[in-house]
N, C-alpha and C positions, 0 to 999 in steps of 0.2 A: 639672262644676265650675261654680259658679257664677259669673257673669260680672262684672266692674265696672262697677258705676251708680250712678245718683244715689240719694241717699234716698229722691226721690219714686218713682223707678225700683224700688228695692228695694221699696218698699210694693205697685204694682204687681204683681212679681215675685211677690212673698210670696200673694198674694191668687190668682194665675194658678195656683202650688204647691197650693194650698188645695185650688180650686173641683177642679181634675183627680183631687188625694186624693180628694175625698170624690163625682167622680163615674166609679172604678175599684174594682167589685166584681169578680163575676167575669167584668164584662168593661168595657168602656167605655160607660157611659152616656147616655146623651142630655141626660137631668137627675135628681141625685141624689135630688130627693122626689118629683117626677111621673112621666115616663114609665117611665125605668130600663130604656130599652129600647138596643139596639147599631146603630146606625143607618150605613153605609158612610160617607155624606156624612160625616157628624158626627167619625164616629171618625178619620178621617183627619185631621182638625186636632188631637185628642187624641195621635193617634201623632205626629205632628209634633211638637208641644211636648213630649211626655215623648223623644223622642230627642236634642232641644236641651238639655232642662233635667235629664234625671236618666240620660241613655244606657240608659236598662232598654228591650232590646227584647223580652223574653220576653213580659211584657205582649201587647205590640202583635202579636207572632207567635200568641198562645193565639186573639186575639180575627179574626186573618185566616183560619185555620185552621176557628173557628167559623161565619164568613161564606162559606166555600166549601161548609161543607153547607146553605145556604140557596138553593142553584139552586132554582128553579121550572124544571122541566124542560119542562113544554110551551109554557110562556110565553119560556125561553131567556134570563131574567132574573134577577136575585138578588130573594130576597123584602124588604119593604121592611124588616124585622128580624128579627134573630137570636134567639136560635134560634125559630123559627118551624115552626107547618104551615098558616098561613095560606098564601093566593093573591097577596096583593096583592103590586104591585109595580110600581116607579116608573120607567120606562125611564133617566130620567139620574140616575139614581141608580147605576145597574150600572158605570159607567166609573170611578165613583169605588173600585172595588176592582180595578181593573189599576195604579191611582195610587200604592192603599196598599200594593199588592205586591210596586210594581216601588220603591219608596221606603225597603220595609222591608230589602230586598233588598240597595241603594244605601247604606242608611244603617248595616246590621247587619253587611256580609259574609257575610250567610246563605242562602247561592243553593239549601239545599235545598228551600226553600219552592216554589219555582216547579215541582217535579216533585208537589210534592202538590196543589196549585190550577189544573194546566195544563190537564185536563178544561173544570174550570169556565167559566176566560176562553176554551176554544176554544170552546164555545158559546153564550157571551158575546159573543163578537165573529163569531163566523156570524150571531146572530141581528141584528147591528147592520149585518154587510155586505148583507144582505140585505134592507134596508130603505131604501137610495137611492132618491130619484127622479130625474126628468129634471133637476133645479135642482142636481144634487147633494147636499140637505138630507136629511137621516136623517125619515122620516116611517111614519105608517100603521101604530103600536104599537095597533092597533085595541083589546085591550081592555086596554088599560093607559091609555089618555087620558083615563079619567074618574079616575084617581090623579093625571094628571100634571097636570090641568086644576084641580085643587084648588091645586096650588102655581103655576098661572102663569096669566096671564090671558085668551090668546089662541092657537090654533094655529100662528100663526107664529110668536109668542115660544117656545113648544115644544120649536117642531122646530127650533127656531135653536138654543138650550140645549141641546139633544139632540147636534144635531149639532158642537156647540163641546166639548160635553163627550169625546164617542167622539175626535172630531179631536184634542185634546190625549191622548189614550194613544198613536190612530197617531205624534203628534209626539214620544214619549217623553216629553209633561209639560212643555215647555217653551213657554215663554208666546208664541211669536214665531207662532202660529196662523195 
């Protein structure tokens, strides 16, 4: 249902309906004329707004469903897009689909989802338990840092995002980290 707001709020709104139309093919997009690719990070704010603004969770369940066959199995990581046979992959990118599953889950009453994706996040989360060091910080994603060093600037900023990211799934998602 749609909410009460201002005019300028409505135009907003209207624009936000729009951009999400036209970037849900058959799955969620990243961007409707360039990449068109399904991105965890990305989609997870996609699912968010279509759960707020149109309650359709089918959508959001086809495209979590698709994201759990994108394990890289010996990297113990989701690859950086769906549907994929490429390698790459982004280490804090992978926390962001315990987010959208424990959300979709939360948001849908749809708890069958968690027997079809539970493989996944338990290798997900082995390979992120296993990557502590002395400082506590999640580090040493050896050949994943030349992906993750393209979105961040510095090894420490990294492993700090790494580990703020995996820390908010252990927290259930809540911001008080």
């Amino acid at each position: 249902e749609r909410p009460s707001l201002t005019e300028k709020q409505n135009k907003i709104y209207d624009a936000c309906i729009e951009t999400l139309r036209l970037c849900m093919h058959e799955h969620y997009e990243d961007c409707c004329q360039r990449e068109q690719c399904l991105y965890s990070l990305d989609s997870r704010n996609e699912m968010m707004f279509t759960y707020y603004s149109t309650g359709d969770f089918q959508f959001a369940r086809s495209c979590l469903a698709l994201m759990n066959q994108g394990l890289n199995k010996d990297a113990g990581l989701l690859r950086l897009t769906y549907p994929s046979d490429g390698a790459t992959c982004i280490p804090s990118y992978s926390p962001c689909y315990f987010l959208s599953c424990r959300e979709y889950i939360q948001y849908s009453g749809d708890t069958s989802l968690a027997a079809e994706v539970y493989d996944t996040l338990n290798a997900i989360a082995q390979r992120f338990f296993g990557k502590f060091d002395e400082r506590g910080v999640l580090c040493n994603f050896s050949n994943e840092e030349k992906n993750e060093k393209k979105l961040l600037t510095s090894r420490g900023n990294r492993d700090i995002i790494i580990t703020v990211a995996f820390c908010a799934v252990i927290n259930g998602g809540r911001n008080d980290t």
